[in-house]
C-alpha positions as CSV (number, residue, x, y, z in Angstrom):
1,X,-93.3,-16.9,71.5
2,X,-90.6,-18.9,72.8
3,X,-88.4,-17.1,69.6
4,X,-89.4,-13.7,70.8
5,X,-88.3,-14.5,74.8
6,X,-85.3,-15.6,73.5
7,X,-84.6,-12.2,71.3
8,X,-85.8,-10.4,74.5
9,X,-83.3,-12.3,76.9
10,X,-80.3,-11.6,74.1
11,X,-81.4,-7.8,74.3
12,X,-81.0,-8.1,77.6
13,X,-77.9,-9.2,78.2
14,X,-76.5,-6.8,75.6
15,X,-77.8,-3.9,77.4
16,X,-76.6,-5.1,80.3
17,X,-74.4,-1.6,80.3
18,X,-77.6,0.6,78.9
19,X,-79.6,2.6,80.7
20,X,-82.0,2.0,83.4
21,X,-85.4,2.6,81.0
22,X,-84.1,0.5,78.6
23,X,-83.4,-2.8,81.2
24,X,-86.8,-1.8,82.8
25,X,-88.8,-2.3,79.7
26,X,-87.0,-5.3,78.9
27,X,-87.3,-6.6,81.8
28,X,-90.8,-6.2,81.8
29,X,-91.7,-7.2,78.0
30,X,-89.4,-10.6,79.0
31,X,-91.7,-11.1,82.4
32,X,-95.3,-10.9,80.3
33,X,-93.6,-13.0,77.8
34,X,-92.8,-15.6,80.3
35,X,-96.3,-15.1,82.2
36,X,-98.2,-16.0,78.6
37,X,-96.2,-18.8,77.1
38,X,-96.5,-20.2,81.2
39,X,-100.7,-19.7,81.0
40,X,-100.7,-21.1,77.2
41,X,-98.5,-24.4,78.2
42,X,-100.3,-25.1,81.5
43,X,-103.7,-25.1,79.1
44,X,-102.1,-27.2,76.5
45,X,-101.2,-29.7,79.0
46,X,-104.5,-29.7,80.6
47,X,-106.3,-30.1,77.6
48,X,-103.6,-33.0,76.6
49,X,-104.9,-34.4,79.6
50,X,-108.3,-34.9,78.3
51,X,-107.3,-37.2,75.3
């Protein structure tokens, strides 16, 4: 997950001079990415807690 963010955010950044669509859906794919690999780590750590 953290490989994919990190295509997204170079996508990004190349587009940085496409158009408006295009940045949206980046922008959006990058913010769910971000959102998941937040919920999955915040469970790891509580369950890292546990041991």
């Amino acid at each position: 997950m953290e490989e994919e963010k990190a295509q997204l955010e170079a996508q990004l950044y190349q587009s940085s001079n496409g158009n408006f669509t295009e940045l949206q859906n980046l922008t959006e794919r990058l913010a769910n990415l971000s959102e998941s690999i937040d919920q999955k780590t915040e469970r790891w750590l509580t369950l890292a807690e546990r041991i």
